[in-house]
N, CA, C and O atoms as a Tripos MOL2 file, in Angstrom:
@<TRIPOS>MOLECULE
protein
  220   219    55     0     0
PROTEIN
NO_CHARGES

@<TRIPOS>ATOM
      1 N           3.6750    6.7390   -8.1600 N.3       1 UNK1
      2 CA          3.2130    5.6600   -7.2980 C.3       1 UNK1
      3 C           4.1210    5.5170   -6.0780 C.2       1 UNK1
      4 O           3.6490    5.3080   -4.9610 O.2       1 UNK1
      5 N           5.6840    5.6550   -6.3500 N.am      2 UNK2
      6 CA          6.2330    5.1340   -5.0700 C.3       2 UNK2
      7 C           5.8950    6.6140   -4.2310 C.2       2 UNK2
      8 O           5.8080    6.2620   -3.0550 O.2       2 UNK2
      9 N           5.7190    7.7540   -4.2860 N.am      3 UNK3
     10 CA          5.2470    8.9160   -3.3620 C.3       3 UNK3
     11 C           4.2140    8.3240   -2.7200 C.2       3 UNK3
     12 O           4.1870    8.4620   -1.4970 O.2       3 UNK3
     13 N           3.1740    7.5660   -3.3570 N.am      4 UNK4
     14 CA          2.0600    7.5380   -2.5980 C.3       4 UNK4
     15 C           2.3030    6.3850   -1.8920 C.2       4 UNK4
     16 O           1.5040    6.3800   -0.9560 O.2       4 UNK4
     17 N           3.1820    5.1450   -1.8530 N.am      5 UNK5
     18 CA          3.7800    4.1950   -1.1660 C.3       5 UNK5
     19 C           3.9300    5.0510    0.0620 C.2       5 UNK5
     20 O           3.2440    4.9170    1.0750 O.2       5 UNK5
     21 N           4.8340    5.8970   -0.1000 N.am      6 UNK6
     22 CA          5.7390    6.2530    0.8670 C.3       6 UNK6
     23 C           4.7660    7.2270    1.8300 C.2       6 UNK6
     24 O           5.2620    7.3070    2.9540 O.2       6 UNK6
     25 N           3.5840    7.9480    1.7050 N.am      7 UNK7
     26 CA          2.9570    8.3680    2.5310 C.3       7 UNK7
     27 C           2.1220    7.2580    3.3550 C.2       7 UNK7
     28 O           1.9150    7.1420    4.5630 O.2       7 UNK7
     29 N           1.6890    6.4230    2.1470 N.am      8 UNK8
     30 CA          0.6780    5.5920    3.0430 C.3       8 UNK8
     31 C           1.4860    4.6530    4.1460 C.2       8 UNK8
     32 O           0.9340    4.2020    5.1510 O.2       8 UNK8
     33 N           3.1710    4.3800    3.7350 N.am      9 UNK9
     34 CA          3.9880    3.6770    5.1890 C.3       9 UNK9
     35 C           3.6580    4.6230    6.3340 C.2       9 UNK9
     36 O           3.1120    4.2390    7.3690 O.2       9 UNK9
     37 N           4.1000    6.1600    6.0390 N.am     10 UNK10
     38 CA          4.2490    7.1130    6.7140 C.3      10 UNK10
     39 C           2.7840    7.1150    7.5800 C.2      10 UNK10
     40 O           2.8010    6.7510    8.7560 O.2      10 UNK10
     41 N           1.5830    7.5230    6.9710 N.am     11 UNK11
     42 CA          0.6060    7.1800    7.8340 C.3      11 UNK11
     43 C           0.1670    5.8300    8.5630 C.2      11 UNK11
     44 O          -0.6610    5.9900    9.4590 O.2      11 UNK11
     45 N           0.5870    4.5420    8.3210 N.am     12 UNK12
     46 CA          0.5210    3.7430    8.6060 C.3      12 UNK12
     47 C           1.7910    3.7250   10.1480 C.2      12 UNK12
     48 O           1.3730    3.1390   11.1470 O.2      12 UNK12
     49 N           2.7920    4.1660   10.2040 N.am     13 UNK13
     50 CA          3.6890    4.6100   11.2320 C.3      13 UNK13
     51 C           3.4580    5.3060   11.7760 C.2      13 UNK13
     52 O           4.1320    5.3640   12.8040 O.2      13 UNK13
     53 N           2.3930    6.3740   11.6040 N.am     14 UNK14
     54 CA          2.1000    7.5250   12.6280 C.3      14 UNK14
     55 C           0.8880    6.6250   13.0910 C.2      14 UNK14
     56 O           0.8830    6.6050   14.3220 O.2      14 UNK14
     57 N          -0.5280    5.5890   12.3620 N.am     15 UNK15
     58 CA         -1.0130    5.1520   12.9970 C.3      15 UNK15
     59 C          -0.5460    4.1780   14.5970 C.2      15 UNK15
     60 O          -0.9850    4.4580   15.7120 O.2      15 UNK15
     61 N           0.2350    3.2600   14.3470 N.am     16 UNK16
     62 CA          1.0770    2.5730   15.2020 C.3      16 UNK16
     63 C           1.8080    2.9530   16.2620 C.2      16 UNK16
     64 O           2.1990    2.2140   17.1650 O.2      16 UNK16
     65 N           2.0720    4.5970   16.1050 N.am     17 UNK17
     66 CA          2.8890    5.2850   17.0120 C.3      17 UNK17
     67 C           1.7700    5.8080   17.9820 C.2      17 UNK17
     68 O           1.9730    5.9470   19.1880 O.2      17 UNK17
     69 N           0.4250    6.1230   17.2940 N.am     18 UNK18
     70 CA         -0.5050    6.7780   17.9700 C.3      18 UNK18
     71 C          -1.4890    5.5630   18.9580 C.2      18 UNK18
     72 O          -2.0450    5.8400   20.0220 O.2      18 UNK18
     73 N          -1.5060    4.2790   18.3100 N.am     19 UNK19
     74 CA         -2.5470    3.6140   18.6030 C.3      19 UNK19
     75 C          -1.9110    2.4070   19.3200 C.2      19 UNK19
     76 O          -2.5490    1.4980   19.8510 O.2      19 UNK19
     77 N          -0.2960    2.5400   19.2540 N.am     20 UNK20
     78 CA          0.2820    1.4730   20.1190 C.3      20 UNK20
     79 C          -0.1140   -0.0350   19.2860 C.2      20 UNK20
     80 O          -0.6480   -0.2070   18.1910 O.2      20 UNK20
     81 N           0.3940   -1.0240   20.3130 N.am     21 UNK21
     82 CA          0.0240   -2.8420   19.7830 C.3      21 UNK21
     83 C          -1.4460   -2.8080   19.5190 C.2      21 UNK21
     84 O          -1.8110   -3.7560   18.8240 O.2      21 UNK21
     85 N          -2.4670   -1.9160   19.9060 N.am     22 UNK22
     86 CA         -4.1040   -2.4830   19.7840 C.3      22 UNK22
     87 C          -4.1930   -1.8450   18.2110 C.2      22 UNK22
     88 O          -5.1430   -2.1280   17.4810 O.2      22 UNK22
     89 N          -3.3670   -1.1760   17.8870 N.am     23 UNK23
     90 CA         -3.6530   -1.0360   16.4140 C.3      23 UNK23
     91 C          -3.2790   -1.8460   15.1900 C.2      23 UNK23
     92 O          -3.8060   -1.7160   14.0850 O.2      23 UNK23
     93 N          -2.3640   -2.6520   15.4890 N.am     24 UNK24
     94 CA         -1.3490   -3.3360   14.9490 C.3      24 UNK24
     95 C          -2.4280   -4.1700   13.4830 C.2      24 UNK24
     96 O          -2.3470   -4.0260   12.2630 O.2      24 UNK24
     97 N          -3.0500   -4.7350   14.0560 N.am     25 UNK25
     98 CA         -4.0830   -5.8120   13.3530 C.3      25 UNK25
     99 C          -4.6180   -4.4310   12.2140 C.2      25 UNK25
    100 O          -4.3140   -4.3560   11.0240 O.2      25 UNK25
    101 N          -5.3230   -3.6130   12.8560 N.am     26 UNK26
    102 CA         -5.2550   -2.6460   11.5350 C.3      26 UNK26
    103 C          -4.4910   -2.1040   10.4930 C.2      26 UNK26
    104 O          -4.9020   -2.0670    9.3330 O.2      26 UNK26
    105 N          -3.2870   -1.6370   10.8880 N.am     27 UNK27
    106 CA         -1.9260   -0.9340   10.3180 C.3      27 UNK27
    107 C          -1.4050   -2.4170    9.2330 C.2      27 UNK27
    108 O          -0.9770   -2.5190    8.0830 O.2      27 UNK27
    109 N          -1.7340   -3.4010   10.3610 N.am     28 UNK28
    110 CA         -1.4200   -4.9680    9.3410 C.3      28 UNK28
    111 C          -1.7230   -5.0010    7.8450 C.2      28 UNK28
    112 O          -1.1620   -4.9060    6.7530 O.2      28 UNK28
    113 N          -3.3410   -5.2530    8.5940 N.am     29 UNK29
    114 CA         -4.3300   -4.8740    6.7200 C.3      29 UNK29
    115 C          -4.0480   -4.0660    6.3910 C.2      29 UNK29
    116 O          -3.2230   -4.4430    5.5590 O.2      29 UNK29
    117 N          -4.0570   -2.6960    6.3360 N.am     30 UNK30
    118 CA         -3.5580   -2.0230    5.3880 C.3      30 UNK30
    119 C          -2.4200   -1.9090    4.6610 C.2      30 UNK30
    120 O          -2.3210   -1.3890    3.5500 O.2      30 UNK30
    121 N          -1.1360   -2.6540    5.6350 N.am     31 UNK31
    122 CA          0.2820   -2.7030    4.6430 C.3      31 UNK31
    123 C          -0.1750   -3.6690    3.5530 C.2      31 UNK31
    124 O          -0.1130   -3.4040    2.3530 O.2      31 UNK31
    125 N          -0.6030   -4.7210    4.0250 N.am     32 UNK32
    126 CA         -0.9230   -6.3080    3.3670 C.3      32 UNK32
    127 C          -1.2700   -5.4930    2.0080 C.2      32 UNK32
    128 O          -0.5100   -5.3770    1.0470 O.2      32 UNK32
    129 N          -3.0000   -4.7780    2.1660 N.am     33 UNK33
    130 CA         -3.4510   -4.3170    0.8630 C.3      33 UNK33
    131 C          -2.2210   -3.6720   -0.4340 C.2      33 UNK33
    132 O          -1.9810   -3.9620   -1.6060 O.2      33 UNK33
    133 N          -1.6350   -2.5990    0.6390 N.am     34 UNK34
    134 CA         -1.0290   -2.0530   -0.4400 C.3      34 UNK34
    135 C           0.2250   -3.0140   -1.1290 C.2      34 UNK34
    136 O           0.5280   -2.6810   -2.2750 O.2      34 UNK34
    137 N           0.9040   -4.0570   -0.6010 N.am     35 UNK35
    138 CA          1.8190   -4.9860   -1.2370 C.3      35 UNK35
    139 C           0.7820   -5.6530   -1.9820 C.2      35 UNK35
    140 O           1.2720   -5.8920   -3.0850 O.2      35 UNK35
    141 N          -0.4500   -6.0910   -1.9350 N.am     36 UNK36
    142 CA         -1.2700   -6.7760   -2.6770 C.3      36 UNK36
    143 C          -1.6410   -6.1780   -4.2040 C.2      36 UNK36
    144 O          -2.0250   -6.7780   -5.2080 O.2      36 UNK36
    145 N          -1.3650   -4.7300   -3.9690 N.am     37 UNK37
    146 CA         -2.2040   -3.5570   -5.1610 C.3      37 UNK37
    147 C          -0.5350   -3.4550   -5.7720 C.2      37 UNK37
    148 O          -0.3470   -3.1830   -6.9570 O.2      37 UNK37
    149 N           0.5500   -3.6900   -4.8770 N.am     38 UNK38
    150 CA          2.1450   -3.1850   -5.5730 C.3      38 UNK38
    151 C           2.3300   -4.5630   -6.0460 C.2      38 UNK38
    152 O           3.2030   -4.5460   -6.9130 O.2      38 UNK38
    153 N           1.8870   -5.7350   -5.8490 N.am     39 UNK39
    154 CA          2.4480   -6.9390   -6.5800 C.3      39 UNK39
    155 C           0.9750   -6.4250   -8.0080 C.2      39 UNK39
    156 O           1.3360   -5.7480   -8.9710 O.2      39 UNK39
    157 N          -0.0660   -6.7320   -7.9200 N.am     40 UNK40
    158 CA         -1.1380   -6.8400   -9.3330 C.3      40 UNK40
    159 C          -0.3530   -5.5640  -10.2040 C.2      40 UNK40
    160 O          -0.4180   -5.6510  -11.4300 O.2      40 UNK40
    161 N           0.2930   -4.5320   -9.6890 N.am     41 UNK41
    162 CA          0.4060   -3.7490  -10.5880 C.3      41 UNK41
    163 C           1.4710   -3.8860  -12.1960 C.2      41 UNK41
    164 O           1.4650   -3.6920  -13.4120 O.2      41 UNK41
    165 N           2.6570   -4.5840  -10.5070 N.am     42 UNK42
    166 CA          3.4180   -5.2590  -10.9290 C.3      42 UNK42
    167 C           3.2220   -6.1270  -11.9790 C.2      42 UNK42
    168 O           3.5870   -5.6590  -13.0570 O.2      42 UNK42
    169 N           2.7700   -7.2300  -12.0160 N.am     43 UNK43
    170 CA          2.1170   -8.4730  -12.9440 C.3      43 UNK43
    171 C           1.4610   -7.5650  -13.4840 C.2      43 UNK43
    172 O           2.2240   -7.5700  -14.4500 O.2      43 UNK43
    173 N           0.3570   -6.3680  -13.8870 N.am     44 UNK44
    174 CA          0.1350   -6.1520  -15.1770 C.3      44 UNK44
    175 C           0.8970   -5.4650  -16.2080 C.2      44 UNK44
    176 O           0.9590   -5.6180  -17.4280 O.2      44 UNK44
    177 N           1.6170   -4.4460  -15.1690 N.am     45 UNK45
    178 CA          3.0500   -3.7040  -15.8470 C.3      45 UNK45
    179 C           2.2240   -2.6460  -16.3800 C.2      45 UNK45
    180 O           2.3960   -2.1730  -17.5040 O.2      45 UNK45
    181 N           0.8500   -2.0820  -15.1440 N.am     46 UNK46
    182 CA          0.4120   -0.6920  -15.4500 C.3      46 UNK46
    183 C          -0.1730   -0.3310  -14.2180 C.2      46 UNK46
    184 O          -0.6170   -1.2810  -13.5730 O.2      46 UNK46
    185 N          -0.3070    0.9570  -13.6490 N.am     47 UNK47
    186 CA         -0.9600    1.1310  -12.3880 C.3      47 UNK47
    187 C          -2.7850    1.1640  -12.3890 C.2      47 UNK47
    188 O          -3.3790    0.4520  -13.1990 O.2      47 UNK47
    189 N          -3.2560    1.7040  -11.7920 N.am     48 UNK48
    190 CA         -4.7470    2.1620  -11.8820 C.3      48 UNK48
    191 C          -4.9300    2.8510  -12.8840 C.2      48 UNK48
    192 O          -4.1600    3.7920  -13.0770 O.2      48 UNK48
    193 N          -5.5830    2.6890  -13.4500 N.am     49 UNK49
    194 CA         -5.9050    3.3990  -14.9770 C.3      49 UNK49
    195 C          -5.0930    3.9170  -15.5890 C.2      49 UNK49
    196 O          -4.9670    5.0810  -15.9700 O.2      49 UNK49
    197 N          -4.4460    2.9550  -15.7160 N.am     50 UNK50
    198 CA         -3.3080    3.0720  -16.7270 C.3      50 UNK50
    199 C          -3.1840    2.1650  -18.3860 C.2      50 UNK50
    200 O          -2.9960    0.9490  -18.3790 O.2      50 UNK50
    201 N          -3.2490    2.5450  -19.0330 N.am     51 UNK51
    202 CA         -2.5650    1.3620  -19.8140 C.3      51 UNK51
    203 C          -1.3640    0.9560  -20.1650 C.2      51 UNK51
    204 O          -0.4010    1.7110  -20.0340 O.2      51 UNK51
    205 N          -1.2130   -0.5290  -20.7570 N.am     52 UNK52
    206 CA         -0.2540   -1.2190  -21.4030 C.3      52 UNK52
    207 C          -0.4670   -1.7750  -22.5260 C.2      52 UNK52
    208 O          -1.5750   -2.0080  -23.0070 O.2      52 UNK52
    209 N           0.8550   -2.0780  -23.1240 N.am     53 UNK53
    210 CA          0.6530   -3.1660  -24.4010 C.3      53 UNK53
    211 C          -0.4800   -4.3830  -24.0100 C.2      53 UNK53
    212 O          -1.4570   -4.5800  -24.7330 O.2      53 UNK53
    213 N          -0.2540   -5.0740  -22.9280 N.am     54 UNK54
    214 CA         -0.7230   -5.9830  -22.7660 C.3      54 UNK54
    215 C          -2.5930   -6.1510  -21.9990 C.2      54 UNK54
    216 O          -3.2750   -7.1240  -21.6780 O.2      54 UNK54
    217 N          -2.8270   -4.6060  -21.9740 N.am     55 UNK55
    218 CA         -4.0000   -4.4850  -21.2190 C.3      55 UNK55
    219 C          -5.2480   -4.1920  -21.3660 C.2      55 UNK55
    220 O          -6.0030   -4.1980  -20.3940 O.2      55 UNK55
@<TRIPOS>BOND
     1     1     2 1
     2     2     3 1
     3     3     4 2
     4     3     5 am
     5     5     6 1
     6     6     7 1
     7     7     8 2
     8     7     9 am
     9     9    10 1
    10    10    11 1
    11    11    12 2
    12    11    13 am
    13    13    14 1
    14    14    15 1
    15    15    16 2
    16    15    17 am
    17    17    18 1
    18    18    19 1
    19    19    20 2
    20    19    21 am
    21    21    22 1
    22    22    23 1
    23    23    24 2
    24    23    25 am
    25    25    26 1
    26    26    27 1
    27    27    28 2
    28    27    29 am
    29    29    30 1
    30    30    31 1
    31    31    32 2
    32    31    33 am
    33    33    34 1
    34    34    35 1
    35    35    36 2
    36    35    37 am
    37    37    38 1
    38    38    39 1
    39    39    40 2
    40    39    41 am
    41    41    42 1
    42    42    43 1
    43    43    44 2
    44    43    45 am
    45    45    46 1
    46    46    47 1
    47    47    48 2
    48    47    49 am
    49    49    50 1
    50    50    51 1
    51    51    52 2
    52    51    53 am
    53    53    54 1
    54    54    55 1
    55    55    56 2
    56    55    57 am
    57    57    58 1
    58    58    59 1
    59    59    60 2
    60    59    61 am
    61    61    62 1
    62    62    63 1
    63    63    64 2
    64    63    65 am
    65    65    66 1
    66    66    67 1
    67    67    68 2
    68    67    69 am
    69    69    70 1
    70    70    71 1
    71    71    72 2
    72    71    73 am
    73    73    74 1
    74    74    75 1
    75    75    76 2
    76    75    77 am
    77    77    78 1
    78    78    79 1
    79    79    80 2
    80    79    81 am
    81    81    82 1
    82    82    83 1
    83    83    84 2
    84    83    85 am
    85    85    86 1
    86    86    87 1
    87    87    88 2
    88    87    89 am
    89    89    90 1
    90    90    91 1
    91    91    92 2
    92    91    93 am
    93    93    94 1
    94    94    95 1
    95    95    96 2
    96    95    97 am
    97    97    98 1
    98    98    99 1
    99    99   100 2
   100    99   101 am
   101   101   102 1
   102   102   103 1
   103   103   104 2
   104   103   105 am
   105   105   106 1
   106   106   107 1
   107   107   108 2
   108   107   109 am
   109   109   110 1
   110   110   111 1
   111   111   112 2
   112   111   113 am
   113   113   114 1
   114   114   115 1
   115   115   116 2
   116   115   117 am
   117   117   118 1
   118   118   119 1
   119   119   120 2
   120   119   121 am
   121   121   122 1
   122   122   123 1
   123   123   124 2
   124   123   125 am
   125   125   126 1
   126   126   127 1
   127   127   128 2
   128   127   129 am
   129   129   130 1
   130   130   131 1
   131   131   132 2
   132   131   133 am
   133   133   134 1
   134   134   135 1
   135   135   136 2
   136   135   137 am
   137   137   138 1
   138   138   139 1
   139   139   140 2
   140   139   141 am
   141   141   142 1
   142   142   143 1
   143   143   144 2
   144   143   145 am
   145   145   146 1
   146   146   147 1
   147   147   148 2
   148   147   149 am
   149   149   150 1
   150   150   151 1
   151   151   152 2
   152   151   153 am
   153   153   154 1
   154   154   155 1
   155   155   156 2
   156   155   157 am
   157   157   158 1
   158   158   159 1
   159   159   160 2
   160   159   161 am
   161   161   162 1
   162   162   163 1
   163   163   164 2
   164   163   165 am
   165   165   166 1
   166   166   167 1
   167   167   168 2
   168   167   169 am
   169   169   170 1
   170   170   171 1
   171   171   172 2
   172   171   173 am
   173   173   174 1
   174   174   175 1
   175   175   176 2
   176   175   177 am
   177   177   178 1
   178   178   179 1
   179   179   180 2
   180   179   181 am
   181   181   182 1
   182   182   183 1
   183   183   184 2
   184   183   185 am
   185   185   186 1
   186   186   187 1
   187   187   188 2
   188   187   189 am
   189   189   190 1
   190   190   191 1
   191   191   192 2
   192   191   193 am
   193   193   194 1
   194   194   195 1
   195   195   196 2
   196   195   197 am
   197   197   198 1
   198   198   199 1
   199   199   200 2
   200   199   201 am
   201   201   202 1
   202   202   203 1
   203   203   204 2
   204   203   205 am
   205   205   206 1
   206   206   207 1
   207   207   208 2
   208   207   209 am
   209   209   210 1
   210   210   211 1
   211   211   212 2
   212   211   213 am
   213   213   214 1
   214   214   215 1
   215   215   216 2
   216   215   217 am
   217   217   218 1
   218   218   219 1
   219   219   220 2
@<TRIPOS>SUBSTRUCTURE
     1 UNK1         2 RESIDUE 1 A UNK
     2 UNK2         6 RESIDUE 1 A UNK
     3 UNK3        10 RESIDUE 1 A UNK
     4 UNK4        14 RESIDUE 1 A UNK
     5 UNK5        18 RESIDUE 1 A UNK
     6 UNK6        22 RESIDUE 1 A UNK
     7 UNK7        26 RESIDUE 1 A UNK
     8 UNK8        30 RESIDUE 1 A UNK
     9 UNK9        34 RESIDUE 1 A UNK
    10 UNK10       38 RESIDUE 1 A UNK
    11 UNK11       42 RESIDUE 1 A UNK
    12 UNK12       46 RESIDUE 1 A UNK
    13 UNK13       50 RESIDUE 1 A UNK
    14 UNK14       54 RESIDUE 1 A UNK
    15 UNK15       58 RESIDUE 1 A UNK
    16 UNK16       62 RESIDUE 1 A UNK
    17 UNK17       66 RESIDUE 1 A UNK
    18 UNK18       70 RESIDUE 1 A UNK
    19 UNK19       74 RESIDUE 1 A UNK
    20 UNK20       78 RESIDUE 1 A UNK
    21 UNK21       82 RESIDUE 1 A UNK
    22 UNK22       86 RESIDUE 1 A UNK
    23 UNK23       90 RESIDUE 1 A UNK
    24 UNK24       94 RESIDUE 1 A UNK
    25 UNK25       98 RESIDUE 1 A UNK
    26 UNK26      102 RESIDUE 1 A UNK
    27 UNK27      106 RESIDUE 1 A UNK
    28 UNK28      110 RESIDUE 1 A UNK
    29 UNK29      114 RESIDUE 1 A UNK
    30 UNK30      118 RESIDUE 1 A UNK
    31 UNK31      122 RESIDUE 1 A UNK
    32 UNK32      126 RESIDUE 1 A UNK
    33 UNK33      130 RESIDUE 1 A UNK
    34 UNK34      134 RESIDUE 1 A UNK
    35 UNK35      138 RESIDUE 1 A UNK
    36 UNK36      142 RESIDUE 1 A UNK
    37 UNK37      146 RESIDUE 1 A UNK
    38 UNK38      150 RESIDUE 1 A UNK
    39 UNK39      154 RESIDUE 1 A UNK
    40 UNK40      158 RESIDUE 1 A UNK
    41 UNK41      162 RESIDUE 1 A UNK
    42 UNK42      166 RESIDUE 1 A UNK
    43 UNK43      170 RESIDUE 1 A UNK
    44 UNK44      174 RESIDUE 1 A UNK
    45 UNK45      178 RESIDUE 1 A UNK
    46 UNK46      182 RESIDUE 1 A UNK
    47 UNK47      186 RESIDUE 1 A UNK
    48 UNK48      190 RESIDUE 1 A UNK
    49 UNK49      194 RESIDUE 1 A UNK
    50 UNK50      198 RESIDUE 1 A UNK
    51 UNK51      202 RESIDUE 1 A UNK
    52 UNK52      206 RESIDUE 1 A UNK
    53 UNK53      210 RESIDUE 1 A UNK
    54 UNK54      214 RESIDUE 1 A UNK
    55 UNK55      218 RESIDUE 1 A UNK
């Protein structure tokens, strides 16, 4: 999971580099999502089809 963190910053930085401030609002939502998908994963204590004790 953190590999795929780390590409999607990476494309998210090449977006911003390419698209300047008018991209910003985009590159936004998409960080937002992925802290949104890295906190639920968090709180279940399994990724995408994954399981847990608790799941």
């Amino acid at each position: 999971m953190q590999d795929t963190q780390g590409k999607v910053i990476a494309a998210l930085m090449e977006q911003l580099i390419q698209t300047g401030p008018e991209g910003m609002a985009e590159a936004f939502t998409a960080l937002f999502n992925l802290a949104m998908r890295m906190e639920r994963d968090r709180h279940l204590g399994a990724g995408p089809y994954e399981r847990s004790d608790g799941r």
